[in-house]
Backbone as a chain_set.jsonl record, in Angstrom:
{"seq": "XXXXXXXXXXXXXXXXXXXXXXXXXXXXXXXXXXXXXXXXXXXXXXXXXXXXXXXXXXXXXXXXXXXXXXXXXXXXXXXXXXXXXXXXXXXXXXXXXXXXXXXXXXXXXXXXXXXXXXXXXXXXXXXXXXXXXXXXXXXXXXX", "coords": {"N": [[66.458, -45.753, -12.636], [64.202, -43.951, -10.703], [62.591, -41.077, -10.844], [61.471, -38.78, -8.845], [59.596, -35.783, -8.813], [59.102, -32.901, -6.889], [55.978, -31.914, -6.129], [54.163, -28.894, -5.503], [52.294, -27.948, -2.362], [48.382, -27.82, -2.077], [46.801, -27.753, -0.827], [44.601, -25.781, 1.444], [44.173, -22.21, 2.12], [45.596, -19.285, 0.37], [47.231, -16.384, 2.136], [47.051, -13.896, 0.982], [44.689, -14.973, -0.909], [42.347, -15.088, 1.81], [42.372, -12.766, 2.925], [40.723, -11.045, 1.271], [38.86, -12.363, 0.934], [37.792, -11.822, 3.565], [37.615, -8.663, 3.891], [35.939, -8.515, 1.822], [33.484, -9.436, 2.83], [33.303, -7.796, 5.263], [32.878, -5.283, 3.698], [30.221, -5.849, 3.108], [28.732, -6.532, 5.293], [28.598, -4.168, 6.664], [27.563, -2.366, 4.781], [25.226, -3.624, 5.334], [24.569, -3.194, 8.16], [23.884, -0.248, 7.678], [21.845, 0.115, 6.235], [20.288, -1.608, 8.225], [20.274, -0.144, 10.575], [19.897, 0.357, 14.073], [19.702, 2.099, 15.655], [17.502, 4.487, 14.211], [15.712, 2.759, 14.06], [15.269, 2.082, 16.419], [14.485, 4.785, 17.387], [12.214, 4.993, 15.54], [10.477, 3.347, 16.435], [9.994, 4.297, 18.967], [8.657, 6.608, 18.357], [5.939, 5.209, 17.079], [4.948, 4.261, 19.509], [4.219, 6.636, 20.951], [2.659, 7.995, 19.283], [0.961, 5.901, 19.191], [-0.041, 5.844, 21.793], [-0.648, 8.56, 22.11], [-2.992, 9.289, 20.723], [-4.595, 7.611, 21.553], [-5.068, 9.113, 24.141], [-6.411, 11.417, 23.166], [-8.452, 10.576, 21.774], [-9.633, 9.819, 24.82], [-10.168, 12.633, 25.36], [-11.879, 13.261, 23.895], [-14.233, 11.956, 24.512], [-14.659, 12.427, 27.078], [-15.288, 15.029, 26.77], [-17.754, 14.734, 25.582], [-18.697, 13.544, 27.62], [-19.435, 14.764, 29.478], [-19.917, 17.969, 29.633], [-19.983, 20.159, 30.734], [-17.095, 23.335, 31.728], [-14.454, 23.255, 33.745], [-14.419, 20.439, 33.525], [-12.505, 17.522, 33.02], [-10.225, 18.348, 33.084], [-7.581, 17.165, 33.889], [-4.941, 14.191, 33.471], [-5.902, 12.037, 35.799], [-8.842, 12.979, 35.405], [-9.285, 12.181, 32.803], [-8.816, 9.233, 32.908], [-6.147, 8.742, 32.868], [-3.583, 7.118, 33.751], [-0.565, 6.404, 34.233], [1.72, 7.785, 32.194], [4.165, 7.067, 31.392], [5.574, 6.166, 28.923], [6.571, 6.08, 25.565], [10.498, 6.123, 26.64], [11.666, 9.341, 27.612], [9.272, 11.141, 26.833], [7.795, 13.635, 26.382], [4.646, 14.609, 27.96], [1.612, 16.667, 28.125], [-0.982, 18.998, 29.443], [-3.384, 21.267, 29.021], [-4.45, 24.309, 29.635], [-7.493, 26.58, 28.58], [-9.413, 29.512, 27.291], [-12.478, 27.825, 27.793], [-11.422, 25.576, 26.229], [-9.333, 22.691, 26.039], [-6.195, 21.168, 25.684], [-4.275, 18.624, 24.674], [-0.902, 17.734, 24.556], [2.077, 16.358, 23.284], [5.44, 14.997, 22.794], [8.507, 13.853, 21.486], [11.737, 14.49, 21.85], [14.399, 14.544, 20.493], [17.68, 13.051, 20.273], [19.571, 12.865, 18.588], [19.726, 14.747, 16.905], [17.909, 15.321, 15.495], [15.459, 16.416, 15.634], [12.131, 17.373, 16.842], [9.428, 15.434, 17.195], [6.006, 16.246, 17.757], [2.634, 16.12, 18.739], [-0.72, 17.057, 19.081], [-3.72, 17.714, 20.229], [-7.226, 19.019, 20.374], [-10.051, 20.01, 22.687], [-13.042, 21.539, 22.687], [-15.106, 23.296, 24.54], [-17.369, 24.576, 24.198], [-18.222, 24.585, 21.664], [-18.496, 22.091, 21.408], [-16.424, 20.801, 19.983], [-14.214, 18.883, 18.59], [-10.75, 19.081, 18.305], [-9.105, 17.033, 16.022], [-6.168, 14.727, 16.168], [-2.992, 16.35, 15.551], [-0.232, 16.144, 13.723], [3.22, 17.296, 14.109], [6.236, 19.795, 13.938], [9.601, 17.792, 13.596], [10.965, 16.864, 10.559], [11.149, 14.183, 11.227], [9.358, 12.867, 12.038], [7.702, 9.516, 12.216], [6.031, 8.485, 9.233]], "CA": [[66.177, -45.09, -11.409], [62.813, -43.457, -11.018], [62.205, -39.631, -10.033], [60.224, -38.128, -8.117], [59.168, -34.539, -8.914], [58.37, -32.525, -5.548], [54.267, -31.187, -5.57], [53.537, -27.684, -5.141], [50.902, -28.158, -1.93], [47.932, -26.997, -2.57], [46.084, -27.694, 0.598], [43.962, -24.433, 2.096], [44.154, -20.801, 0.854], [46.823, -18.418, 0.738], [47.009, -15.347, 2.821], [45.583, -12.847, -0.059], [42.928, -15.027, -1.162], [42.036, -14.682, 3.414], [42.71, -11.279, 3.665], [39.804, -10.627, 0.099], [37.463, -12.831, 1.71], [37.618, -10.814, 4.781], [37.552, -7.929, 3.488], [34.582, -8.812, 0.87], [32.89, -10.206, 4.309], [33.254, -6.571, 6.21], [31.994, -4.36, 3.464], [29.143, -6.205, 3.093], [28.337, -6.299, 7.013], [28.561, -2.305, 7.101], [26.153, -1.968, 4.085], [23.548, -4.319, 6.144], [24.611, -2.241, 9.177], [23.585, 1.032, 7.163], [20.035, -0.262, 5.754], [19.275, -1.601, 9.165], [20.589, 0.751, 11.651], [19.397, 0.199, 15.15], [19.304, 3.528, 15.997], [16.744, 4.275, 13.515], [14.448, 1.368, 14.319], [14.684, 2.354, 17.899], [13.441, 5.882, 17.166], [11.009, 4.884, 14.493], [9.69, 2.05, 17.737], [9.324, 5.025, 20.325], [7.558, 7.191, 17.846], [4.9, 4.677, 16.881], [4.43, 4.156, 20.097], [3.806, 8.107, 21.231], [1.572, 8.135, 18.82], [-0.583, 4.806, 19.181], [-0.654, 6.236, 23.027], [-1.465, 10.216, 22.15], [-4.275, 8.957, 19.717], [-5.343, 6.941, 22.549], [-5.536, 10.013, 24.669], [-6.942, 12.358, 22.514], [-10.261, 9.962, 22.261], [-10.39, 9.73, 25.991], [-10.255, 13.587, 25.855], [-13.141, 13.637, 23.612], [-15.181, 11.114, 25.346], [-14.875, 12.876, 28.499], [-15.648, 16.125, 26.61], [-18.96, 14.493, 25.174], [-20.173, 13.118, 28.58], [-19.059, 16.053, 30.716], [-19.707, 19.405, 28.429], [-19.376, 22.009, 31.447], [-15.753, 23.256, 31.602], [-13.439, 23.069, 33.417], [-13.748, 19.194, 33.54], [-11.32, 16.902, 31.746], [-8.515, 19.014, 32.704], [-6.253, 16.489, 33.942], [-4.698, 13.194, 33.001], [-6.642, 11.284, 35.93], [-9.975, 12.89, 34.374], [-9.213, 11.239, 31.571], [-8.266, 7.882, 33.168], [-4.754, 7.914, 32.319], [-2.787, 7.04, 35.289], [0.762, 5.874, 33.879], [2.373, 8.501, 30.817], [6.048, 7.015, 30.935], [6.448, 5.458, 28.079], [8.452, 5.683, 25.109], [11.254, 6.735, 27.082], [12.037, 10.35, 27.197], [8.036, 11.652, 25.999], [6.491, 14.525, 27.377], [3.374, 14.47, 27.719], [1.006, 18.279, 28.685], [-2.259, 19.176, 29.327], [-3.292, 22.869, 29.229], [-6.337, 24.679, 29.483], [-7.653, 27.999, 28.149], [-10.759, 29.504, 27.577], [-13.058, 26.581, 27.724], [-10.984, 24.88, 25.792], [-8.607, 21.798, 26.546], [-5.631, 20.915, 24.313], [-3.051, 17.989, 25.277], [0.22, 17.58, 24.1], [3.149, 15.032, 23.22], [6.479, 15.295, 22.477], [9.82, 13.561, 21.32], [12.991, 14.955, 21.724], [15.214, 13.432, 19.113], [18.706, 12.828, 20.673], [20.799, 12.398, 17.527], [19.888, 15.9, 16.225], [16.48, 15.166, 14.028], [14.699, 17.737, 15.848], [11.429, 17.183, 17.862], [8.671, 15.085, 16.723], [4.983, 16.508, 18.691], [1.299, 15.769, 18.432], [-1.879, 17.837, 19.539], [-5.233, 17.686, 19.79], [-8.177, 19.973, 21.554], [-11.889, 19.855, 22.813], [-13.905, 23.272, 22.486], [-16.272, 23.29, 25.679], [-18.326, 25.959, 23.96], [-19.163, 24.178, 20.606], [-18.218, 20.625, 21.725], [-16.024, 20.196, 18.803], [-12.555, 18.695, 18.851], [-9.912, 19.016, 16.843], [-7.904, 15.87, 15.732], [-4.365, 14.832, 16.208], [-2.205, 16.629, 14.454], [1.684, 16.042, 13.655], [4.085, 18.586, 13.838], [7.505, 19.289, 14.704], [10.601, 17.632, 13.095], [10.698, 16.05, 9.3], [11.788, 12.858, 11.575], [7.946, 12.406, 12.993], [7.439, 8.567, 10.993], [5.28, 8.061, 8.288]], "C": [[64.964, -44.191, -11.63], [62.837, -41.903, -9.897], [61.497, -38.849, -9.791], [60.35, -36.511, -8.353], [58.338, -34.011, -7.455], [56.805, -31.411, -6.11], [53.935, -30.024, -5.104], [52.289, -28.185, -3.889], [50.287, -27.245, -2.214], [46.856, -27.118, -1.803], [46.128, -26.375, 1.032], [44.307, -23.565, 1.033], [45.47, -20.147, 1.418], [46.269, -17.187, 1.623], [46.062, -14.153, 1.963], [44.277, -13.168, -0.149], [42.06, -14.728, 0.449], [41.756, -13.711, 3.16], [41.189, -10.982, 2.034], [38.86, -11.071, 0.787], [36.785, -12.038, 2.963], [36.806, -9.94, 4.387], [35.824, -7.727, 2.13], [32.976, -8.589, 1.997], [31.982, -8.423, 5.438], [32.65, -5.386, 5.611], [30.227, -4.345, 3.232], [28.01, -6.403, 4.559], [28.128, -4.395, 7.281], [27.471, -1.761, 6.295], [25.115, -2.513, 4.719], [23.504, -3.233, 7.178], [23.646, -0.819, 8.791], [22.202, 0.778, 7.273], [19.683, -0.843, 7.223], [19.258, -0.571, 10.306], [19.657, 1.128, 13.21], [18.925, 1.375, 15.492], [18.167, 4.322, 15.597], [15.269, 3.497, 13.8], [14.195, 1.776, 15.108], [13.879, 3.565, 17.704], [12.094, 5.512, 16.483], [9.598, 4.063, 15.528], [9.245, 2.926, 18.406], [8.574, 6.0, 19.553], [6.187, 6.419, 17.904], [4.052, 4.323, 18.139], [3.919, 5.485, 20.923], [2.392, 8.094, 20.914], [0.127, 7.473, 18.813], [-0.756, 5.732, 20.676], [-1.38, 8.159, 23.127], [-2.819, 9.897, 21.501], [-5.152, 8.545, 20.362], [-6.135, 8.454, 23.607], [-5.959, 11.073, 24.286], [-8.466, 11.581, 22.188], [-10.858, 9.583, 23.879], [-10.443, 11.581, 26.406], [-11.756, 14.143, 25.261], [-14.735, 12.958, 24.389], [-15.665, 11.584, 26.482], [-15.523, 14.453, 28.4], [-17.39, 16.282, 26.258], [-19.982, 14.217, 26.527], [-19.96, 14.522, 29.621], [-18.827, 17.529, 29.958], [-19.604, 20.423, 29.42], [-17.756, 21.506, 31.916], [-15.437, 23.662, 33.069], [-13.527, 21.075, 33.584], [-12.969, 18.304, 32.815], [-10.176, 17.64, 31.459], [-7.295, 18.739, 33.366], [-6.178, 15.007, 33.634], [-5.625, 12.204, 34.056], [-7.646, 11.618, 35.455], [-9.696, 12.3, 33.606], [-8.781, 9.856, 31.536], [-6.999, 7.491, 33.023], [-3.81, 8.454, 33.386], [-1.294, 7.318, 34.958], [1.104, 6.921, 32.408], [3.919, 7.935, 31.022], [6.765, 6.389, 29.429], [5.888, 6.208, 26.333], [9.239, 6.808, 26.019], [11.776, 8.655, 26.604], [10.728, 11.097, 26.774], [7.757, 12.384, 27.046], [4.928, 14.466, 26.881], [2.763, 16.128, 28.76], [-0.493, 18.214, 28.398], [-2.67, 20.721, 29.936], [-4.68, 22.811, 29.221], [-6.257, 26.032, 29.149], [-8.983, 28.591, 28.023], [-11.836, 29.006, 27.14], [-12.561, 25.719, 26.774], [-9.348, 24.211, 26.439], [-7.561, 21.123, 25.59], [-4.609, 19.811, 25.424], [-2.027, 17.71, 23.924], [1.24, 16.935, 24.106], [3.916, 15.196, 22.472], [7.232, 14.24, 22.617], [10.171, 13.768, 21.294], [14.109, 14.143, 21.049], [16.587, 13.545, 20.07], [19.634, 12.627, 20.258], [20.149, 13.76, 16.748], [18.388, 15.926, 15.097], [15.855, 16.054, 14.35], [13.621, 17.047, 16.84], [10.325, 16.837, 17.268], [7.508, 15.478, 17.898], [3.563, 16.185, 17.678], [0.505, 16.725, 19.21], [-3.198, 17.885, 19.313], [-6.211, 18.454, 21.394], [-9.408, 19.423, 21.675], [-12.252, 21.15, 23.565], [-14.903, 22.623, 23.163], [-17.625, 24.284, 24.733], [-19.122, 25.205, 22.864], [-19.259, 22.834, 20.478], [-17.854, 19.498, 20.495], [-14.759, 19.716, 18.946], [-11.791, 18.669, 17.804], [-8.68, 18.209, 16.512], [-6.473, 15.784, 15.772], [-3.606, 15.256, 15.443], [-0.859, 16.639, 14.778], [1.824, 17.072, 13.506], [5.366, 18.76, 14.027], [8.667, 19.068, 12.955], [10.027, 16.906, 11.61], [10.836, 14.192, 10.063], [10.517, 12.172, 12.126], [7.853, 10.919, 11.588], [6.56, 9.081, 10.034], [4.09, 7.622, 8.188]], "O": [[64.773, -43.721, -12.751], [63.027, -41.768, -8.688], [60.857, -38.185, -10.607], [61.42, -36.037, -7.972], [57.301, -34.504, -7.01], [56.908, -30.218, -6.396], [53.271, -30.103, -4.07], [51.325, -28.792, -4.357], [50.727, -26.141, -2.535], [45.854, -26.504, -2.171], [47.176, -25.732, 1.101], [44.583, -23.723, -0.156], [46.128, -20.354, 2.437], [45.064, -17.013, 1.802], [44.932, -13.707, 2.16], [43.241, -12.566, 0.133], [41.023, -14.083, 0.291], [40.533, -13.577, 3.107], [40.583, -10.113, 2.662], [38.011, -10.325, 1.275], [35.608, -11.761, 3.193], [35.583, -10.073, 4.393], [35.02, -6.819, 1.917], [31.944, -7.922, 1.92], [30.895, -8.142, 5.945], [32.056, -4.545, 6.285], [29.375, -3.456, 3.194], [26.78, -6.384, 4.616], [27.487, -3.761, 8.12], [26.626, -0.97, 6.715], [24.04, -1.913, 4.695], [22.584, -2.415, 7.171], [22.788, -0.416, 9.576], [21.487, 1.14, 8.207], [18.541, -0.494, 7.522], [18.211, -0.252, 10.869], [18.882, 2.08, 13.309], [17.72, 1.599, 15.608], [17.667, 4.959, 16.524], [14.087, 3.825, 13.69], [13.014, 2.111, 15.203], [12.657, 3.48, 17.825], [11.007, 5.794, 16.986], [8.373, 4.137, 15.433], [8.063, 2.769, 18.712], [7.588, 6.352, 20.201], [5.315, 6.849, 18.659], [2.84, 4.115, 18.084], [3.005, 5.188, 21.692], [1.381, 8.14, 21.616], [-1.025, 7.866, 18.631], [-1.776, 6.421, 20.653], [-2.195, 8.708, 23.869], [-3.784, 10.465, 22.012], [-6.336, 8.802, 20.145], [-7.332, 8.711, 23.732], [-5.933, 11.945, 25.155], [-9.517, 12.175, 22.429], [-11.995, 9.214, 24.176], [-10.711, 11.905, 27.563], [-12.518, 14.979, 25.747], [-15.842, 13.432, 24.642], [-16.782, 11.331, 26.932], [-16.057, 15.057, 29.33], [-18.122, 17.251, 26.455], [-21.186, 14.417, 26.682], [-20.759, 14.91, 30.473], [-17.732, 18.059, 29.771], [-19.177, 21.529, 29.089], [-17.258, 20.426, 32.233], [-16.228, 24.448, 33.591], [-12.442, 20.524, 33.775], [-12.888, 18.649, 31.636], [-9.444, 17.745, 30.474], [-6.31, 19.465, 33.507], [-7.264, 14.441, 33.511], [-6.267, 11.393, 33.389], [-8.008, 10.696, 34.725], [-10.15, 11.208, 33.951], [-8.433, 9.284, 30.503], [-6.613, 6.322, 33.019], [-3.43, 9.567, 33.748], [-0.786, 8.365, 35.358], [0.459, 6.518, 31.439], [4.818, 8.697, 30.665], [7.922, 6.235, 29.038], [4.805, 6.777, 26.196], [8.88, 7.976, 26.167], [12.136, 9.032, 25.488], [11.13, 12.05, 26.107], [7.536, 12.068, 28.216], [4.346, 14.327, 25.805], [3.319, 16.566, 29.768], [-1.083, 17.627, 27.491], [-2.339, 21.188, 31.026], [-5.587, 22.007, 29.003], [-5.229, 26.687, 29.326], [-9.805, 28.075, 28.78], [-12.349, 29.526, 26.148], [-13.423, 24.929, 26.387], [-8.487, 24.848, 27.045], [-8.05, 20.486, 24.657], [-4.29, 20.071, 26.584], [-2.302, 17.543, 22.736], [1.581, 16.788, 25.28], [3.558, 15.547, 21.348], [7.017, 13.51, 23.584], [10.085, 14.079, 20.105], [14.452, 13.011, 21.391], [16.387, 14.481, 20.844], [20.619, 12.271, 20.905], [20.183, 13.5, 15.545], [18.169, 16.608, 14.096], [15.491, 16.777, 13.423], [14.057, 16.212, 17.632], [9.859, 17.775, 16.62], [7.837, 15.135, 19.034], [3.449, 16.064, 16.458], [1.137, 17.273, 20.113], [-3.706, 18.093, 18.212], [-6.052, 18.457, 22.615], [-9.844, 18.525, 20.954], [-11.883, 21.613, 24.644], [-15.527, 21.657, 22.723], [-18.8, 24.35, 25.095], [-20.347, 25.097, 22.922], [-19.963, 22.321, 19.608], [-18.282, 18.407, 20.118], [-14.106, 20.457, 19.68], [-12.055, 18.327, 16.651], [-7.516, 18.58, 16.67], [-5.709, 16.691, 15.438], [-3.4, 14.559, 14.449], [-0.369, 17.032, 15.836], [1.053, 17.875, 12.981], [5.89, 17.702, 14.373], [8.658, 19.658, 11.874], [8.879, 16.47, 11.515], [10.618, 13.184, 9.39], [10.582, 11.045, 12.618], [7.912, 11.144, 10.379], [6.36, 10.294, 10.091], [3.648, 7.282, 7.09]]}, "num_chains": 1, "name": "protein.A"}
């Protein structure tokens, strides 16, 4: 008579080895999460763009200061051709005046606590010198 020995199956995985894989799966998704962090990117996106657009308007403040040297001209955003300031969301944008001199100004308000990333730059009616963009503000202004 011939006997058969019953076979452990051994078809798929068990529940532990599942539940490791998972688990392997999820800490490794939270470390990517970390290093990329949307939140992050997005700020780092509406800075760069502040800045490509203040940089922009700080050479149409000199331009306008070079062809037009009596003051008070170039002391608002249409003088200076710039119709539209809305964007990155949330940016102020200022334009002051003082004596013969013209300074504009740009701001981020951080919204997760970083502080306030700003830019500034002037044009001196008197000696028809300007004085370049400068950062200031929060440690959170990019790089």
């Amino acid at each position: 008579m011939i006997m058969y020995t019953a076979k452990p199956l051994t078809r798929g995985f068990s529940l532990v080895e599942l539940l490791v894989v998972i688990s392997i799966v999820t800490i490794l998704a939270g470390a990517l999460f970390v290093l990329i962090n949307p939140v992050q990117q997005r700020r780092k996106a509406s800075e760069a763009v502040l800045r490509a657009n203040f940089s922009k308007m700080c050479l149409a403040l000199n331009a306008c200061g070079a062809s037009y040297p009596t003051y008070p001209s170039c002391d608002s955003f249409a003088d200076l051709g710039l119709n539209s300031l809305s964007t990155p969301d949330g940016a102020l944008y200022s334009i002051s005046r003082s004596v013969n001199t013209i300074q504009l100004g740009a701001s981020l308000p951080d919204s997760f606590g970083g502080g306030t990333c700003y830019y500034n730059c002037s044009f001196n009616f008197d000696t028809g010198q300007s004085a370049n963009m400068v950062e200031g503000g929060a440690s959170s202004c990019i790089d």
